[in-house]
C-alpha positions in Angstrom: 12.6 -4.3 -3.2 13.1 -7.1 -0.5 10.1 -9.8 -1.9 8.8 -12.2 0.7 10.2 -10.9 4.1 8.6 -13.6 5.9 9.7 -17.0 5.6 6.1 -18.3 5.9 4.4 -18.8 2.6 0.6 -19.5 1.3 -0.2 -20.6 -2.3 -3.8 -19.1 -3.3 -5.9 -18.7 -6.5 -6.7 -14.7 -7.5 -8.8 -13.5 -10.7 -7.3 -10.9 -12.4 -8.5 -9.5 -15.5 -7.1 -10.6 -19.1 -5.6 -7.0 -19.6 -3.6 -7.0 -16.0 -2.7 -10.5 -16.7 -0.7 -9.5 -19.9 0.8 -6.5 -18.5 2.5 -9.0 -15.8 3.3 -12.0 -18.1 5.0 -9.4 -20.2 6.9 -7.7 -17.5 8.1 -11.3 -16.2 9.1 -12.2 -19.9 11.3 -8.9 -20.4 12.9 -9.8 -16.9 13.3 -13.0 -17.3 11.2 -14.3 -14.0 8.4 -16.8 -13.4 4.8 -15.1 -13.5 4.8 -15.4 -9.8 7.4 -13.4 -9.0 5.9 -10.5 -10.6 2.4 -11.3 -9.1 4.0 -11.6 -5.2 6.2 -8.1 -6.0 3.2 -6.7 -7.5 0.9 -7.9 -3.9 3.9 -6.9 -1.8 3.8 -3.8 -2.8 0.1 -3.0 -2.3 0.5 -4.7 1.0 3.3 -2.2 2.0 1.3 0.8 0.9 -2.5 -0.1 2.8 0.3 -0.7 5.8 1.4 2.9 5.3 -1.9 4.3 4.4 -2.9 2.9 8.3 -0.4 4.7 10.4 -1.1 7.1 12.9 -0.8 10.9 11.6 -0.1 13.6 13.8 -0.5 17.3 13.2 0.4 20.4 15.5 -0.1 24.0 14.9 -0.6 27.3 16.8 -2.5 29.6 15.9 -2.7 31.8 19.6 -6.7 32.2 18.8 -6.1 34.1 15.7 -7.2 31.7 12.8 -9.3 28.8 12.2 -6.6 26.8 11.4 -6.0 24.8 14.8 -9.8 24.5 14.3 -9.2 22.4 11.3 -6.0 20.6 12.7 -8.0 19.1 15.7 -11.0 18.5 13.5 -10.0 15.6 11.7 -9.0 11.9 13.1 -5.0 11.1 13.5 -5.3 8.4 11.6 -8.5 6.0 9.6 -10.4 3.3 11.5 -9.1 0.1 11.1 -11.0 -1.9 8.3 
């Protein structure tokens, strides 16, 4: 995983529960890492996924009037509204 892409950089403060906390102070100590790293590859990759959860989706079918699947194609948005 490429960490960081951007060369621009913001320090902030996050709450995090005691049991999440561990999990990551432990994963940094078996790889030999500062807590941060773990924390940014940890935000990185949530920020990657709500990215990919926001694309566009497009679906196509045919159905030549024969089932109610084009019906349920056309029936849901192409993608969710922006938050």
């Amino acid at each position: 995983m490429k960490l960081m892409s951007t060369t621009a950089l913001r320090r902030t403060t996050i709450t995090i529960p005691a049991s999440a906390l561990e999990t990551l102070e432990a994963e940094a100590r078996r790889r030999g890492v500062p807590l941060p790293v773990i924390v940014a590859e940890a935000i990185e990759e949530k920020a990657a996924a709500l990215r990919r959860a926001q694309r566009p989706r497009l679906g196509l079918g045919a159905s030549a009037g024969r089932s109610a699947g084009a019906a349920v194609l056309t029936a849901e948005p192409v993608a969710d509204d922006p938050r």
